[in-house]
C-alpha positions in Angstrom: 47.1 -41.4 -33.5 45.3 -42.0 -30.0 43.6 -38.8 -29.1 46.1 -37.1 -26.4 47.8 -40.4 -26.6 44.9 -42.5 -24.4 44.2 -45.5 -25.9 41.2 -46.5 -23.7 38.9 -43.2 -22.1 35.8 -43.2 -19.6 33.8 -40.7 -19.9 31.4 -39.7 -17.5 28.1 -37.9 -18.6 25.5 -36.8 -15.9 21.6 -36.4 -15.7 21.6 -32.8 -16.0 23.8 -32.9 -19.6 21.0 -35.6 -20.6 18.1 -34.5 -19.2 18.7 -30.8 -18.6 14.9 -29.9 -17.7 14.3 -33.1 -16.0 11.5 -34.1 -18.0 13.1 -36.5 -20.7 16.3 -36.6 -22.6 17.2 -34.0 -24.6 20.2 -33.8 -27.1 21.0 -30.2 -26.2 24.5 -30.7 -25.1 24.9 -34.5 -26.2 25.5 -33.2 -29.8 29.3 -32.0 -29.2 29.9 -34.8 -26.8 29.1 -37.7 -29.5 31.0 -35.7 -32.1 33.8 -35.8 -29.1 33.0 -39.6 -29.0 32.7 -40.4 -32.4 36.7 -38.3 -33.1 38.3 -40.3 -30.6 37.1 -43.5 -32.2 38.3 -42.3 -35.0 42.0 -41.2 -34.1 42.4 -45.1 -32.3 41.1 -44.0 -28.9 38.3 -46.7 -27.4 35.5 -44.7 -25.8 33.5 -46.1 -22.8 31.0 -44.1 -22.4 29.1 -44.1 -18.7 25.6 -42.3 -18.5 23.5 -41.5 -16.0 20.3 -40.2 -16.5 17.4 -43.0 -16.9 15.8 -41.6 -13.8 15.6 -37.9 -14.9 14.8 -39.3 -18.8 11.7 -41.4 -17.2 10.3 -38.9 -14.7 7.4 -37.5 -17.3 5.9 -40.7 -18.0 5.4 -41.6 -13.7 2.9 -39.1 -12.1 4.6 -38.5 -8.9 5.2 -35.2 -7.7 6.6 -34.9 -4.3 10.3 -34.9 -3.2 12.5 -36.8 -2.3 11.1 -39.7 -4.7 10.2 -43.1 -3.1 12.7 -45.7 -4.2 9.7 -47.5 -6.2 9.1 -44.6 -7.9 12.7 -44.0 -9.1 13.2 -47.5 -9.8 9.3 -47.4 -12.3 11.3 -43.8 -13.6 14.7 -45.7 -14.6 12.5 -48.8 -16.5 11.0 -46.0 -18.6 13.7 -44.0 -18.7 16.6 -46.7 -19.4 15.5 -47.6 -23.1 14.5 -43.6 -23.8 18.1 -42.6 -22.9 19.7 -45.5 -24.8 17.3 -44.7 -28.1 18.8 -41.0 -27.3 22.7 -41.9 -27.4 22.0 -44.7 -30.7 20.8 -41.8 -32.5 23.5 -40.1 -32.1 26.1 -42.6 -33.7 26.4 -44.3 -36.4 27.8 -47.6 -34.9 26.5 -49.7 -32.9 26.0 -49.1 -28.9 25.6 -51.4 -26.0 23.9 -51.2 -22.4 25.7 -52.5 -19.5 24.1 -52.3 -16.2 25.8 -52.5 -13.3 25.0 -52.6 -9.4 28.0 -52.4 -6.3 27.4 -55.9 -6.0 28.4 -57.2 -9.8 31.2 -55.0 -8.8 31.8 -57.2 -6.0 31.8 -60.4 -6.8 34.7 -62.1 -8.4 33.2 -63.9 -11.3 31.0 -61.3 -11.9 33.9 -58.5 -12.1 35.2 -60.7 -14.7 32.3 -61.1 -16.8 32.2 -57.3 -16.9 35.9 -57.1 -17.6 35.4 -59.7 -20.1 32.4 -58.1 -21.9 33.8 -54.6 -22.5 37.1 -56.3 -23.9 34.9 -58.0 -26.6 32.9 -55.1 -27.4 35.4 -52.5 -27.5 37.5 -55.0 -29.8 34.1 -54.8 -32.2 34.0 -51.3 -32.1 30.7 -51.4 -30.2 30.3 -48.4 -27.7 29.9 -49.7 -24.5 26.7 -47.3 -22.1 27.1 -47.9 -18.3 25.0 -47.0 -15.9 23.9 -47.9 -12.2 20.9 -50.7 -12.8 18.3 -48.2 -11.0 15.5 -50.0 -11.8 16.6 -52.9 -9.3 19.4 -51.6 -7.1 18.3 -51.1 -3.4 20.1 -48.6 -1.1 22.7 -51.3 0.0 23.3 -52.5 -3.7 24.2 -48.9 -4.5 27.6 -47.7 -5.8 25.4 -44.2 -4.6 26.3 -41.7 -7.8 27.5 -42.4 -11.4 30.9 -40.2 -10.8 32.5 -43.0 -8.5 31.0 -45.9 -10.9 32.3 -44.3 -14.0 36.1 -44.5 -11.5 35.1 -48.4 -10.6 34.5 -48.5 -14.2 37.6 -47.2 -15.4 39.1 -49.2 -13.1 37.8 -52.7 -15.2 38.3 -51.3 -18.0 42.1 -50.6 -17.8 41.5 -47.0 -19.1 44.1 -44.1 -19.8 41.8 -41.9 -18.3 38.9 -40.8 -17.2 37.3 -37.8 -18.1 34.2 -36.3 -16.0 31.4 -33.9 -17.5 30.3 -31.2 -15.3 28.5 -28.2 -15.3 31.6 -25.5 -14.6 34.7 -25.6 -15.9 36.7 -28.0 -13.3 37.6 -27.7 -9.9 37.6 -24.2 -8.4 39.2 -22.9 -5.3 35.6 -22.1 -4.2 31.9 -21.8 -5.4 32.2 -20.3 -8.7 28.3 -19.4 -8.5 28.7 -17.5 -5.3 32.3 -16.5 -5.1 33.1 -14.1 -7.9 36.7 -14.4 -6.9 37.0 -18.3 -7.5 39.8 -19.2 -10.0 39.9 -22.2 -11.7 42.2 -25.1 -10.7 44.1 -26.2 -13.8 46.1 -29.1 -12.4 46.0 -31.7 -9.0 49.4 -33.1 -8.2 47.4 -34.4 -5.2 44.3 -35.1 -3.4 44.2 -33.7 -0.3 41.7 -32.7 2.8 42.3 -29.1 1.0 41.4 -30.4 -2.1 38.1 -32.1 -0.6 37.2 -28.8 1.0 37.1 -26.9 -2.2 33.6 -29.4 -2.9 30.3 -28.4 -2.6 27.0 -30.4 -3.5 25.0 -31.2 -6.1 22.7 -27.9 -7.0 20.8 -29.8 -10.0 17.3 -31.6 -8.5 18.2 -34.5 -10.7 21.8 -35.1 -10.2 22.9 -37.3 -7.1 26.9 -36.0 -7.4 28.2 -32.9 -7.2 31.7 -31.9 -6.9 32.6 -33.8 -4.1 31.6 -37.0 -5.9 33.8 -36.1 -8.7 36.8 -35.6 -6.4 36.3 -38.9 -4.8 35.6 -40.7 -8.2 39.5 -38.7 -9.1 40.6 -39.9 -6.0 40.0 -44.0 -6.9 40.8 -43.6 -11.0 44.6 -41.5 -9.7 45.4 -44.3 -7.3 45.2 -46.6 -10.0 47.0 -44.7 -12.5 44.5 -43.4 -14.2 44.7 -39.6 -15.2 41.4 -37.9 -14.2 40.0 -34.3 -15.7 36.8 -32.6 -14.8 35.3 -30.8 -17.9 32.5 -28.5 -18.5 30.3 -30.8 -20.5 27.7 -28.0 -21.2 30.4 -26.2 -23.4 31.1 -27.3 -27.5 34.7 -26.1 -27.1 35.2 -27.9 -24.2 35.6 -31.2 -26.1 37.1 -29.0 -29.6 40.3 -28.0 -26.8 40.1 -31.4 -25.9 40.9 -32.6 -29.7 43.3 -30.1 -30.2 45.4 -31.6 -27.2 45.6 -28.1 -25.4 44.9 -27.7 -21.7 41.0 -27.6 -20.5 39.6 -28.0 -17.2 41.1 -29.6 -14.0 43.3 -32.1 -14.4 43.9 -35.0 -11.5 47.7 -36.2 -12.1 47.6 -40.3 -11.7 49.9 -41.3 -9.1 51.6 -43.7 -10.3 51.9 -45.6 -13.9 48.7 -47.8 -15.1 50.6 -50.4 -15.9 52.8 -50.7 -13.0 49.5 -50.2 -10.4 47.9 -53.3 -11.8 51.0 -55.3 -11.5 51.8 -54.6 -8.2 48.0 -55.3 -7.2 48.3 -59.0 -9.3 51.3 -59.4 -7.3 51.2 -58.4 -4.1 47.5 -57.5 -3.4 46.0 -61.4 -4.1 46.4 -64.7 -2.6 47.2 -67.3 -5.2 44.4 -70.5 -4.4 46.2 -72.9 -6.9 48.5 -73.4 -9.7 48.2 -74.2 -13.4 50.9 -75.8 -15.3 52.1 -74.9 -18.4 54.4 -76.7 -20.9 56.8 -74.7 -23.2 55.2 -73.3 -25.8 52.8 -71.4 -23.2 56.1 -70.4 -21.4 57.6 -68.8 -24.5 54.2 -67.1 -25.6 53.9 -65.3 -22.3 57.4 -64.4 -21.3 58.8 -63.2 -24.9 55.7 -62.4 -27.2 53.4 -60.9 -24.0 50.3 -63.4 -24.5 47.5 -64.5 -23.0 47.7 -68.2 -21.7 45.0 -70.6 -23.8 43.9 -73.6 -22.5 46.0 -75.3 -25.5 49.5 -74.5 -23.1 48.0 -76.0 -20.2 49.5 -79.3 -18.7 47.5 -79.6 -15.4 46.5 -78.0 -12.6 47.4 -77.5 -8.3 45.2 -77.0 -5.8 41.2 -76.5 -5.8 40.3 -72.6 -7.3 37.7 -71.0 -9.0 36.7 -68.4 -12.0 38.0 -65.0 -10.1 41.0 -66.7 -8.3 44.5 -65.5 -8.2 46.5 -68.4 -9.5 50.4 -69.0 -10.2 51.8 -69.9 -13.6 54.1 -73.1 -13.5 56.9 -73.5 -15.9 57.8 -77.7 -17.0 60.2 -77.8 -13.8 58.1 -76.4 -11.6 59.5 -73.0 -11.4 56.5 -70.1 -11.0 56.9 -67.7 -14.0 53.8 -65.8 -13.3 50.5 -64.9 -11.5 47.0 -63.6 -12.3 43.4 -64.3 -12.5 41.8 -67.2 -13.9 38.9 -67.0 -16.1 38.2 -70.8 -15.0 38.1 -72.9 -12.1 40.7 -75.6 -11.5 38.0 -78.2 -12.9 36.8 -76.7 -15.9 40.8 -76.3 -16.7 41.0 -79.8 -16.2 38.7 -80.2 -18.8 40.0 -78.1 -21.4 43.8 -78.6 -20.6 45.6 -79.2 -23.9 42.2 -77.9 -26.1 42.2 -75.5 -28.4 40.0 -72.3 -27.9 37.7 -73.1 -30.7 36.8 -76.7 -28.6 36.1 -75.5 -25.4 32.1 -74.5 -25.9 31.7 -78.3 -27.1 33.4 -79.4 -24.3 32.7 -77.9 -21.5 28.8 -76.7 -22.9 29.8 -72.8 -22.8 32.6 -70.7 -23.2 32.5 -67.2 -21.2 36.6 -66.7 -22.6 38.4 -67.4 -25.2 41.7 -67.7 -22.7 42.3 -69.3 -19.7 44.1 -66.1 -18.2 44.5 -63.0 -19.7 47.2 -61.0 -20.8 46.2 -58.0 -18.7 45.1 -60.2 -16.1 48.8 -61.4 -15.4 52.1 -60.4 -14.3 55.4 -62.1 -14.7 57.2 -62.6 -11.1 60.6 -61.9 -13.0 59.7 -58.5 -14.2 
């Protein structure tokens, strides 16, 4: 049984959870959140795990004092610090872990978006915990996605998740500064994100974090849109994550805004140009309309038009008729290539073989539904 019935969960863990004293990681508050990690595994819920940190976990070993730090000097910090924070989580498990670094640009780009989808699919499905964080080390100011709380959103976003869960320092969202405002209460639930909601935020108060509240409410605001439930936990807290187990009510929660499923088909459908077609004979037809497939290169007949890896395509029955849409993990040429092969034959012959499929299940939507 999926932990609170997610399937797939982000979670979002920030500098000051890792490196609390900014002088190297420390697994003073990572303890509960592995156990946290390792329970959902193990009740059928995939973990994606996004980190921050590397910075804060490399600042001892550069002898720089002064504030703010030159971008050299954070990007020398986050070399050092990258591998000490991933040695930190892979002691923590007993499975394997995997780094994925990211900048706004791979984030960007079609075919790199894809490669990133395509990668976390194959490691979740081998029960490897996937580590994101923002590639410090070579992202300039313009490369950026800025904070970890709206790339752990982007990445939920890729990932397809149920939800996305954001550690923080207090307990969720209150209706003002908990530190200075005795009176605050607590925020259980968002139906909404409003201007209201935006002006309960305040900054960052941790030298080493570059989010604060505000960050986490924009980060809410992206992951609800796309039907992604979003809750802001106090990731210095043990019981936090025990509540969290026990299915009962922790934290602010950000209500998605519409279904998961039904936000990604109406972005396949309406949100992308198609720049081609590919054909496909029967068998394909029947896989994806009654069995919910993935289309392989093995269905394929042919293809219309000139598109690449990334594109939006349409899905041609025999007589022409256009049964679906989504994204193609190959160009028009490569397809032509392949067409008719079996998955196995691609790498020989097209000389690599960055998918399996030609478009994915949750890459497509059928036009009839």
């Amino acid at each position: 049984m999926a932990v609170r019935g997610w399937k797939r969960i982000v979670l979002k863990v920030g500098s000051a959870l890792i490196a609390p004293s900014a002088d190297g990681c420390s697994t003073r508050y990572l303890l509960s959140i592995a156990r946290f990690i390792a329970e959902c595994r193990a009740a059928g819920t995939e973990v994606v795990l996004v980190s921050s940190g590397s910075v804060a976990a490399g600042r001892n070993a550069i002898s720089y004092k002064q504030l703010p730090l030159p971008i050299n000097i954070k990007q020398a910090m986050a070399a050092v610090g990258q591998s000490r924070m991933m040695a930190c989580w892979a002691q923590l498990f007993d499975f394997d872990c995997a780094q994925i670094l990211l900048t706004h640009e791979d984030l960007k780009d079609r075919r790199r978006y894809l490669n990133i989808d395509n990668t976390l699919r194959t490691l979740l499905a081998n029960q490897v915990l996937p580590i994101v964080n923002e590639n410090d080390t070579v992202a300039t100011a313009e490369l950026k996605v800025g904070d970890n709380d709206n790339l752990a959103a982007m990445v939920a976003i890729v990932a397809d998740a149920d939800a996305l869960l954001i550690c923080s320092d207090i307990d969720g969202l209150y209706t003002a500064n908990p530190r200075t405002e005795p009176g605050a209460q607590l925020i259980p639930k968002v139906a909404k994100i409003t201007a209201d909601i935006y002006g309960m935020a305040g900054g960052s108060h941790h030298a080493i974090g570059t989010g604060g509240m505000a960050t986490k409410i924009q980060a809410a605001d992206k992951a609800t849109a796309a039907g992604i439930d979003t809750l802001i936990i106090n990731g210095q807290k043990a019981a936090t994550f025990d509540e969290l187990l026990a299915d009962r009510s922790v934290g602010t929660l950000f209500q998605r805004q519409q279904e998961r499923l039904s936000a990604k088909k109406h972005w396949l459908r309406h949100n992308l140009k198609p720049r081609g077609a590919i054909l496909i004979d029967a068998g394909a037809e029947h896989a994806l309309q009654l069995r919910g497939a993935s289309l392989l290169p093995s269905g394929i007949t042919g293809t219309e038009g000139s598109f690449e890896k990334g594109d939006a395509v349409l899905l041609k029955k025999l007589n022409g008729d256009t049964l679906a849409q989504g994204i193609s993990q190959y160009s028009a040429q490569e397809l032509g290539k392949i067409a008719g092969a079996k998955s196995q034959q691609i790498a020989s012959l097209l000389g690599y073989c960055p998918s399996e499929v030609a478009v994915h299940r949750d890459d497509l939507v059928l036009l009839a539904d």
